[in-house]
C-alpha positions in Angstrom: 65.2 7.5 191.3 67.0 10.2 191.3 70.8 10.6 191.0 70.9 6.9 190.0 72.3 5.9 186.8 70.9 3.0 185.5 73.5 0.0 184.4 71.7 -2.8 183.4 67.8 -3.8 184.0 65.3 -6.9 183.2 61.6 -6.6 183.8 62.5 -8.0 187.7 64.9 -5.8 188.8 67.5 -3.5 187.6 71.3 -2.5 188.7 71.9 1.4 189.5 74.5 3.4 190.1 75.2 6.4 192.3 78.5 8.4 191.9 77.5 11.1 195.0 77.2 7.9 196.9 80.0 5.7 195.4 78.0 2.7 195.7 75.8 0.4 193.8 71.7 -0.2 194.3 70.6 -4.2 193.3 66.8 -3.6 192.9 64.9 -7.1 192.8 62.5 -8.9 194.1 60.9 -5.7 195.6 64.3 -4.7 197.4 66.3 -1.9 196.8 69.5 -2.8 198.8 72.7 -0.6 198.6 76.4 -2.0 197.9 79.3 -0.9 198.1 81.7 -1.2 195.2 83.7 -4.5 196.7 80.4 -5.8 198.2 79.1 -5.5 194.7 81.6 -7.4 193.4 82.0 -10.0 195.9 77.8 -10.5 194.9 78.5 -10.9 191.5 81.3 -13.4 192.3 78.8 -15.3 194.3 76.4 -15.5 191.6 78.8 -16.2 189.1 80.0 -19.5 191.0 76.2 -20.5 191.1 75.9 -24.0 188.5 72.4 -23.1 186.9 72.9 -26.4 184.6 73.7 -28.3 187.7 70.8 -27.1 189.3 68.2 -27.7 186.7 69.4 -31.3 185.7 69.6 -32.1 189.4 65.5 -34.2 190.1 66.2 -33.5 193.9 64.0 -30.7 195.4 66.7 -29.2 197.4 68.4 -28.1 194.2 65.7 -26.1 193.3 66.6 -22.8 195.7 69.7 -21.0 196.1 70.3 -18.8 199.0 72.8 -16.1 199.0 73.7 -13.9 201.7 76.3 -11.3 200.1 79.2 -9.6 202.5 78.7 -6.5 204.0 74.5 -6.7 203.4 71.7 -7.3 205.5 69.8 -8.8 202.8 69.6 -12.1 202.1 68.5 -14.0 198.3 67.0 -16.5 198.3 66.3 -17.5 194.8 64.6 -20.2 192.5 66.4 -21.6 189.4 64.2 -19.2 187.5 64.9 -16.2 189.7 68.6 -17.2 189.7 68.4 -16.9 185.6 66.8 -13.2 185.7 69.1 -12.2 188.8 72.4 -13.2 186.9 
């Protein structure tokens, strides 16, 4: 990709940065989706707050998805614990 900068990648997905654009791309799961620099932030926030020991320990099936929807995006995660562990 060019002009992107990469920050930080796993064999899912990978975190890029473009200064002519001032923004951020999250690529994962087959999505590149664009963020803004707060937008970014506020996703990483989200993420952060997510209990992953909570979520494993926990026998209901519920608990085994997580389903974030960050501000200022059309896109919409929704994750499994092992996603969630690659994605953070």
């Amino acid at each position: 990709m060019e002009g992107l900068k990469e920050i930080f990648s796993t064999r899912n997905g990978a975190v890029y940065q473009c200064d002519k654009k001032r923004c951020f791309y999250v690529d994962f799961g087959g999505y590149l989706t664009e963020y803004k620099f707060p937008c970014f932030v506020g996703l990483k926030r989200l993420v952060d707050r997510i209990d992953l020991e909570a979520m494993a320990m926990n026998p209901s099936k519920s608990s085994d998805i997580e389903i974030i929807s960050p501000c200022g995006s059309e896109r919409c995660y929704v994750l499994t614990l092992e996603q969630l562990l690659e994605f953070k």
